[in-house]
N, CA, C and O atoms as CSV, one atom per row, in Angstrom:
chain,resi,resn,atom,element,x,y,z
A,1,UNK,N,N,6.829,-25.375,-65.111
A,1,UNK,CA,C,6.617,-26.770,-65.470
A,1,UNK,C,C,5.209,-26.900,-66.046
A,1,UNK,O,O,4.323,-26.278,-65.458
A,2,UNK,N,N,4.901,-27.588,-67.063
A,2,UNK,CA,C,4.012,-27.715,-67.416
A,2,UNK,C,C,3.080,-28.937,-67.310
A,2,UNK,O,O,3.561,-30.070,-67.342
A,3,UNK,N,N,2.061,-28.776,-67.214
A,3,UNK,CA,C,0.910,-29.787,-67.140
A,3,UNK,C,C,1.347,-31.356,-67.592
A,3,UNK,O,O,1.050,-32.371,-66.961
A,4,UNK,N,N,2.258,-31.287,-69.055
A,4,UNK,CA,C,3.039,-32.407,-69.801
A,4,UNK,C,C,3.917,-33.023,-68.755
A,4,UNK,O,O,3.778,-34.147,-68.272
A,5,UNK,N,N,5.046,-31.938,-68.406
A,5,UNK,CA,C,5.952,-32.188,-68.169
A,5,UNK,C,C,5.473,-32.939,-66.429
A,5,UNK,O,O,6.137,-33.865,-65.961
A,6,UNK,N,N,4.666,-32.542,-65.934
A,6,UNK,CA,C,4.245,-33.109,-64.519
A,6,UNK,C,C,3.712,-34.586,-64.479
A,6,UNK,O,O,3.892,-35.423,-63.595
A,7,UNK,N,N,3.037,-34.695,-65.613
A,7,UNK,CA,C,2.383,-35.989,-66.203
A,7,UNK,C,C,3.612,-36.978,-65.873
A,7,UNK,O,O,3.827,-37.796,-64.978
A,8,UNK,N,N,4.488,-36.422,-67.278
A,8,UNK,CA,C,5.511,-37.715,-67.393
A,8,UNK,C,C,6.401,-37.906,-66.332
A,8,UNK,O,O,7.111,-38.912,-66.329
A,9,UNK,N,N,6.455,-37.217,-65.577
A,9,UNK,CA,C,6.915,-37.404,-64.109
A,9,UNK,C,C,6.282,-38.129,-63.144
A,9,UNK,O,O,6.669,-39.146,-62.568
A,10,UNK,N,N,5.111,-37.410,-63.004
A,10,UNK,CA,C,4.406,-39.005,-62.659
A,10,UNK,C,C,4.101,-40.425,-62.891
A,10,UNK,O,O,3.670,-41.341,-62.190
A,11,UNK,N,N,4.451,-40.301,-64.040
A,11,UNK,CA,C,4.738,-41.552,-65.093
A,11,UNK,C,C,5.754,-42.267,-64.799
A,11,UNK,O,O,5.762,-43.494,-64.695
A,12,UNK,N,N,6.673,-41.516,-64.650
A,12,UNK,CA,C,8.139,-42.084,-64.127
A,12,UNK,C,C,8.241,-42.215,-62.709
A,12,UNK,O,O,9.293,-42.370,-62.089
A,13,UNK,N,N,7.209,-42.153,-62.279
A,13,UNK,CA,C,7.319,-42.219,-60.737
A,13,UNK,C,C,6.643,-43.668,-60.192
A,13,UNK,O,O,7.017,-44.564,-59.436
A,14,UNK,N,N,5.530,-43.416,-60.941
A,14,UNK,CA,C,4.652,-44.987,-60.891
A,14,UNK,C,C,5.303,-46.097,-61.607
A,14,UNK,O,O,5.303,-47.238,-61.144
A,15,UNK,N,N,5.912,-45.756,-62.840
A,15,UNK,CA,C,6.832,-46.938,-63.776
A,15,UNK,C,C,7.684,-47.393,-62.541
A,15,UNK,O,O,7.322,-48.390,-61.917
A,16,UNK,N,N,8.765,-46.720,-62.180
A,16,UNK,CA,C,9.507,-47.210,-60.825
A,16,UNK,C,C,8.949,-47.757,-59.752
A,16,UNK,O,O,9.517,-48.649,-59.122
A,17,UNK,N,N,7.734,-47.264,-59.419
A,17,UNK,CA,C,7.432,-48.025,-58.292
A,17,UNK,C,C,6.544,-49.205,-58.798
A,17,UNK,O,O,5.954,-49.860,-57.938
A,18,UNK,N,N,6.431,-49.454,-59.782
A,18,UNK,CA,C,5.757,-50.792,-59.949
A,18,UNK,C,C,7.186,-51.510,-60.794
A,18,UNK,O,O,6.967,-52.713,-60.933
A,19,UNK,N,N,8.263,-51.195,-61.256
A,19,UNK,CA,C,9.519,-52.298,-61.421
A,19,UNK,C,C,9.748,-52.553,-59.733
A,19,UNK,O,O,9.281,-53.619,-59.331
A,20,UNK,N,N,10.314,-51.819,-58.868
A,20,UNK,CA,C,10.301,-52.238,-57.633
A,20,UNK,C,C,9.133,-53.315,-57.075
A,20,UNK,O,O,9.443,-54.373,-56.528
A,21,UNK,N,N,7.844,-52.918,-57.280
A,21,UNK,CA,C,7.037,-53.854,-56.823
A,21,UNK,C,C,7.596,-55.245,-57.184
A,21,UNK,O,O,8.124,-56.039,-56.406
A,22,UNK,N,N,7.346,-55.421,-58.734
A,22,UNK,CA,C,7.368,-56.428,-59.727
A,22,UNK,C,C,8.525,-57.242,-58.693
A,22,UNK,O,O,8.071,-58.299,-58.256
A,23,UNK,N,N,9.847,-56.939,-58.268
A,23,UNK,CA,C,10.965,-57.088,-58.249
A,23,UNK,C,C,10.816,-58.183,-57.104
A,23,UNK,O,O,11.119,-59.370,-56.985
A,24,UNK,N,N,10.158,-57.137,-56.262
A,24,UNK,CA,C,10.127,-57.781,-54.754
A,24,UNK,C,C,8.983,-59.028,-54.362
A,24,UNK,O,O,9.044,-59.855,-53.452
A,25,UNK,N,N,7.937,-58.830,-55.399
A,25,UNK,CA,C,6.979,-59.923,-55.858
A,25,UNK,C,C,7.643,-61.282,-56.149
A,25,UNK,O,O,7.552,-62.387,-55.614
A,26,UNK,N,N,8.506,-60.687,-57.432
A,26,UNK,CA,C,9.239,-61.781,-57.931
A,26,UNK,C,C,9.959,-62.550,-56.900
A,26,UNK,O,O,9.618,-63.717,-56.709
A,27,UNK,N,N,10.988,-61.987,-56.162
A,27,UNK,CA,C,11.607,-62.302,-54.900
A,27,UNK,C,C,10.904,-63.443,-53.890
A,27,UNK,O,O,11.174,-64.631,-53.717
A,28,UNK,N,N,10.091,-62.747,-53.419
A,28,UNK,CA,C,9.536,-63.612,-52.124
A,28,UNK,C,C,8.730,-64.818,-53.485
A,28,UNK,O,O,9.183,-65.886,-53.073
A,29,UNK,N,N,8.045,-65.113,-54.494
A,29,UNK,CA,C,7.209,-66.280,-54.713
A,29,UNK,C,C,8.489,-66.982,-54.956
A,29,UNK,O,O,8.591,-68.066,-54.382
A,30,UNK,N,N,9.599,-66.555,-55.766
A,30,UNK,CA,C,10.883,-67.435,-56.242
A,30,UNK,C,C,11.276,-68.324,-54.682
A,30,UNK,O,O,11.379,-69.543,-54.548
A,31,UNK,N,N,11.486,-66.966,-53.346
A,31,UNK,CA,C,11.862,-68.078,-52.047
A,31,UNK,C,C,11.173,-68.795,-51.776
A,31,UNK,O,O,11.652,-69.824,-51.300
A,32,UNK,N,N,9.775,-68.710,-51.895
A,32,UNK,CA,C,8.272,-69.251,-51.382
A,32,UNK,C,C,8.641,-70.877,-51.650
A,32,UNK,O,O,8.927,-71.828,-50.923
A,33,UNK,N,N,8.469,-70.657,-53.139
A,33,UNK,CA,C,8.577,-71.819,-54.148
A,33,UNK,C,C,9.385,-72.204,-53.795
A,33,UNK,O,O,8.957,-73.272,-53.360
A,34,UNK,N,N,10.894,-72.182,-53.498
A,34,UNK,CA,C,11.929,-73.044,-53.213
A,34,UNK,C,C,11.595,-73.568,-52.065
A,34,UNK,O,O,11.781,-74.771,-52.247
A,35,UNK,N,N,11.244,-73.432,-51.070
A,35,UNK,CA,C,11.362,-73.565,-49.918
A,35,UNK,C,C,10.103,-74.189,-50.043
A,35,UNK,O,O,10.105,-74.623,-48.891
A,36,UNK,N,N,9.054,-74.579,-50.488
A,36,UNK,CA,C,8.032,-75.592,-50.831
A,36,UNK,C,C,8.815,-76.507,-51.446
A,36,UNK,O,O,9.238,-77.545,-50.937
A,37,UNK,N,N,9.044,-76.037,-52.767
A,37,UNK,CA,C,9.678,-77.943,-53.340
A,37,UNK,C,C,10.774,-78.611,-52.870
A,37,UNK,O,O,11.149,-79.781,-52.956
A,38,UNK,N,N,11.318,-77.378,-52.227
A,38,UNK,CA,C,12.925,-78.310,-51.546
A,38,UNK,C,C,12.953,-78.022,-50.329
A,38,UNK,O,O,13.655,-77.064,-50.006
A,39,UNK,N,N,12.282,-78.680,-49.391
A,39,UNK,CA,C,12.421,-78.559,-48.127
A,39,UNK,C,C,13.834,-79.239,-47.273
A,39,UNK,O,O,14.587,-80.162,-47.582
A,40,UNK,N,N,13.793,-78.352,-46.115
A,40,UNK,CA,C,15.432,-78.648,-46.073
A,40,UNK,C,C,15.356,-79.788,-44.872
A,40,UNK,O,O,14.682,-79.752,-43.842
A,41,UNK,N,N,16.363,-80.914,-45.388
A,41,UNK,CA,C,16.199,-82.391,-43.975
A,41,UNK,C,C,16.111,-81.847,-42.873
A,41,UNK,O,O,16.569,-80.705,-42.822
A,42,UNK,N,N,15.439,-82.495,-41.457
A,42,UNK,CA,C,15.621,-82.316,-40.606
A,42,UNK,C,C,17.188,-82.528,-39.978
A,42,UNK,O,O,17.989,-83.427,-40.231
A,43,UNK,N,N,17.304,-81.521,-39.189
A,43,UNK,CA,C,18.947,-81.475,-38.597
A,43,UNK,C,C,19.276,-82.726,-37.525
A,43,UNK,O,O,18.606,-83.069,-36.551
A,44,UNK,N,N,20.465,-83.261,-38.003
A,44,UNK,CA,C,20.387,-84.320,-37.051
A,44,UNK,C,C,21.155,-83.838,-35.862
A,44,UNK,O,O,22.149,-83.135,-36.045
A,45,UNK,N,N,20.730,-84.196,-34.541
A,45,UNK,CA,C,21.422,-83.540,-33.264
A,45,UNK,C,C,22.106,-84.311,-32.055
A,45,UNK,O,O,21.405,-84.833,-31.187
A,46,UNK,N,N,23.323,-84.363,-32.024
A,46,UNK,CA,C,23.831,-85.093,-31.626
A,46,UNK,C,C,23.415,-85.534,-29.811
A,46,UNK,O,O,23.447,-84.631,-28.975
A,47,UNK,N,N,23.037,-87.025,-29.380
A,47,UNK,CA,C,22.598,-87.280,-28.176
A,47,UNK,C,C,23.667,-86.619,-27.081
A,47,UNK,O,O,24.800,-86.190,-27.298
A,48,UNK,N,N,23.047,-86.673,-26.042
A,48,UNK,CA,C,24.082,-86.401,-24.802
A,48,UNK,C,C,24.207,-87.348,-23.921
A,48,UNK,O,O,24.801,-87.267,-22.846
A,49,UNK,N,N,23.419,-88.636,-24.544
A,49,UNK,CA,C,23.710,-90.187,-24.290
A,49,UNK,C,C,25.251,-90.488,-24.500
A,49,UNK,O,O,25.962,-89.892,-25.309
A,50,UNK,N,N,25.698,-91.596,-23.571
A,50,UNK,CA,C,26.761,-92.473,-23.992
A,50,UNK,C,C,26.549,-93.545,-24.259
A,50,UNK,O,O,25.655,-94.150,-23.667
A,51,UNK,N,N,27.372,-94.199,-25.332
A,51,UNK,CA,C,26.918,-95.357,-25.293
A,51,UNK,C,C,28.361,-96.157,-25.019
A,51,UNK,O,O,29.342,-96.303,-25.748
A,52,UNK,N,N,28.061,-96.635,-23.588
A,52,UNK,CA,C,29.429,-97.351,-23.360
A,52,UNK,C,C,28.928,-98.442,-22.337
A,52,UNK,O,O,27.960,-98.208,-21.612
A,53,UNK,N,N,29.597,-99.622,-22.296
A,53,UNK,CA,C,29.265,-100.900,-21.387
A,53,UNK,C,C,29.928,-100.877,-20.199
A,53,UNK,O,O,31.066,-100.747,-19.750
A,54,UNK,N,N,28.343,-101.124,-19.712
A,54,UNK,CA,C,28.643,-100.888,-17.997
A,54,UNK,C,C,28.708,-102.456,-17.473
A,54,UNK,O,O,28.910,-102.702,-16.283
């Protein structure tokens, strides 16, 4: 193997691991962001009150 050929291998090694980075970057700010501008209602929960006339 030559000196070249080790290069562009490493080349192709770092290219991949920075599309992966990119990917997973992209990922979490896209959930980040949603989950900032659209926050989700509070859940409504049903009482364990009755409401009946005594």
């Amino acid at each position: 193997m030559t000196p070249d050929d080790w290069d562009f291998g490493q080349g192709l090694k770092l290219a991949g691991v920075a599309v992966v980075c990119a990917i997973l970057t992209a990922t979490l700010v896209i959930a980040i962001g949603e989950a900032a501008l659209n926050p989700r209602p509070p859940s409504v929960q049903a009482s364990s009150s009755t409401s009946g006339s005594q």
